[in-house]
N, C-alpha and C positions, 0 to 999 in steps of 0.2 A: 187725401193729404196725409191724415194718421196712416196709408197704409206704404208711403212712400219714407213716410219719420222710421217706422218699424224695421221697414228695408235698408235703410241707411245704418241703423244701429248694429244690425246682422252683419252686411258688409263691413264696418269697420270692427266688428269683435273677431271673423273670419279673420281679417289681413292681421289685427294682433295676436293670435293666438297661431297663423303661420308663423309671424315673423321667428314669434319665441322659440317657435320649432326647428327652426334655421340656425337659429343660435346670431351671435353679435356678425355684423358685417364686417367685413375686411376693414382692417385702419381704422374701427371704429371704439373709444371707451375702453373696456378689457383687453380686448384684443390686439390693439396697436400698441397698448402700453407695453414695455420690454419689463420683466420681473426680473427682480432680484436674485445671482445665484443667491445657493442656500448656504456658501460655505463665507459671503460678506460679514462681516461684523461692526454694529453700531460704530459710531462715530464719536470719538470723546471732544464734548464740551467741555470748556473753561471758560474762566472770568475775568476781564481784563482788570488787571492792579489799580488803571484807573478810576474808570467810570461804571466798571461791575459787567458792562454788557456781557454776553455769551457768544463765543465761537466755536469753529471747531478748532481743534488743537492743531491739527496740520495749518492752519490761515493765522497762529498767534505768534507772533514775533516777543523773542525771548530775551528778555536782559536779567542775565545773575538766575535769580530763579522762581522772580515776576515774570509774568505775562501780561504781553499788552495786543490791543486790538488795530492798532497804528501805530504809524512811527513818533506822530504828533504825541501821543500819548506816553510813547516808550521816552519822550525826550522831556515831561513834563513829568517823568517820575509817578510814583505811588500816590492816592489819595491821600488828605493828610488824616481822615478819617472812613472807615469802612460805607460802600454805598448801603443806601435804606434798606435795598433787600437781599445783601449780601448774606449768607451764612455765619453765623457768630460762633 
């Protein structure tokens, strides 16, 4: 019995230590994921006038030279005071 545990341990350190050899399988983890060119540049975040949330600038809909995160929000105007964890 100990000498079939022993065999079992070998066999399965054998198939990991092929696989790694192998490198990632097709469509799997790394390799499926598509990379970022190198010449992309972050994405600028803002803060909605109302409620603080963050988005990106391209998805902020814009009145005067507030930004809001909806239109519900664009039509309810600016907070009447800064959110809690707004930048001062």
């Amino acid at each position: 019995m100990k000498f079939l545990l022993v065999l079992l341990v070998v066999g399965v350190g054998l198939w990991l230590l092929t696989a790694r050899l192998r490198g990632p399988a097709p469509g799997s983890g790394e390799a499926g994921r598509p990379r970022r060119p190198a010449g992309d540049k972050p994405v600028e975040m803002v803060a909605c006038a109302h409620c603080g949330v963050h988005l990106p600038e391209a998805d902020a809909l814009v009145e005067g030279s507030r930004l809001y995160c909806s239109d519900a929000h664009r039509r309810l105007g600016p907070a009447p005071e800064p959110p809690p964890d707004a930048p001062r």
